[in-house]
N, C-alpha and C positions, 0 to 999 in steps of 0.2 A: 504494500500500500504506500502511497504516495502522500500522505497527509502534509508532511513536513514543508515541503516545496510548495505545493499546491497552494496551503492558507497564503504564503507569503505571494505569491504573484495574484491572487486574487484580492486579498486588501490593499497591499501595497505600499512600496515607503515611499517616504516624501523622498525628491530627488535633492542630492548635495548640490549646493551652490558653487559655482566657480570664482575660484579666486579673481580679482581683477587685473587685466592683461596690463602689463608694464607701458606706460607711458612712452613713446617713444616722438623725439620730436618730428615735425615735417617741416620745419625749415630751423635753419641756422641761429644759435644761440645768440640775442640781443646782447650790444653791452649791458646794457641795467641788470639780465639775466646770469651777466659773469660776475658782476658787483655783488647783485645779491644772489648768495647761493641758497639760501632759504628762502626764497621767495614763493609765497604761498598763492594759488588764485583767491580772486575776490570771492567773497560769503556770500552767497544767493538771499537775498533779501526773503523772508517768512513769507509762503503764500496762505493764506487761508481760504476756506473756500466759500463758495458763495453766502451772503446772507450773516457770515459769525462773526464781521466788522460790526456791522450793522446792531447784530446783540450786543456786543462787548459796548460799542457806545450807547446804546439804550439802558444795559447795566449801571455804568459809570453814570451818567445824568441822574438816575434813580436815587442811586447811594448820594450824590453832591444835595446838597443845602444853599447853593446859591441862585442865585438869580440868572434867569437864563436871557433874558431882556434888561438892559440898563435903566437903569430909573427915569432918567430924565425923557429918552424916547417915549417909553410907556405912558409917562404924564402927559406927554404932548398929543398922543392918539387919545388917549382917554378921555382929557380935553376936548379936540378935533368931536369925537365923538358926540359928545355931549352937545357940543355946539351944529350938531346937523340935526340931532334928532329934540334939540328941544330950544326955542326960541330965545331964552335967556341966557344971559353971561354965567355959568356957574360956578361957583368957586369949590374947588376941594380941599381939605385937608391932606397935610404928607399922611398922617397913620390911617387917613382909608386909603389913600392911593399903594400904602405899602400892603396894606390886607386887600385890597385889591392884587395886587401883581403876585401876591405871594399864594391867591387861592386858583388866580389863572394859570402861572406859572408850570403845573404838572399836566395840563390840559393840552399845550403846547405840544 
């Protein structure tokens, strides 16, 4: 009986990886290349892939405490605002206009 051989070609191993083949130049060694003899290629910058920049800054916004609009612009729409939809000159206070921008803020 054959058992021995047989289990093993039917399951199967994973195949050994090949070492990587020796660098060889295609063209003639640069000076900078004989100056530096360690010279290493440039680091591929991190790719990520689609959509996990995107969470990573929706994260980070979440966790920060600041203001995502500056105060002064926000007063000025808010103003702007006021002044289209209601006839009078109105005046606000800074601590609504800060609980103002601080409740619109995460809506954003």
């Amino acid at each position: 009986m054959r058992h021995d051989n047989s289990a093993l070609r039917r399951k199967g191993t994973t195949p050994k990886r090949r070492p990587p083949a020796p660098a060889t130049p295609t063209h003639a060694p640069s000076m900078r290349a004989a100056s530096e003899p360690h010279a290493s290629p440039p680091k591929k910058k991190k790719r990520f892939r689609p959509g996990t920049r995107a969470l990573m800054e929706i994260r980070k916004y979440q966790k920060s405490h600041d203001l995502l609009l500056r105060k002064g612009p926000f007063a000025r729409l808010v103003r702007e605002l006021c002044q289209t939809y209601s006839m009078k000159d109105l005046r606000w206070q800074v601590y609504a206009l800060m609980a103002l921008q601080e409740v619109r803020t995460p809506l954003f």
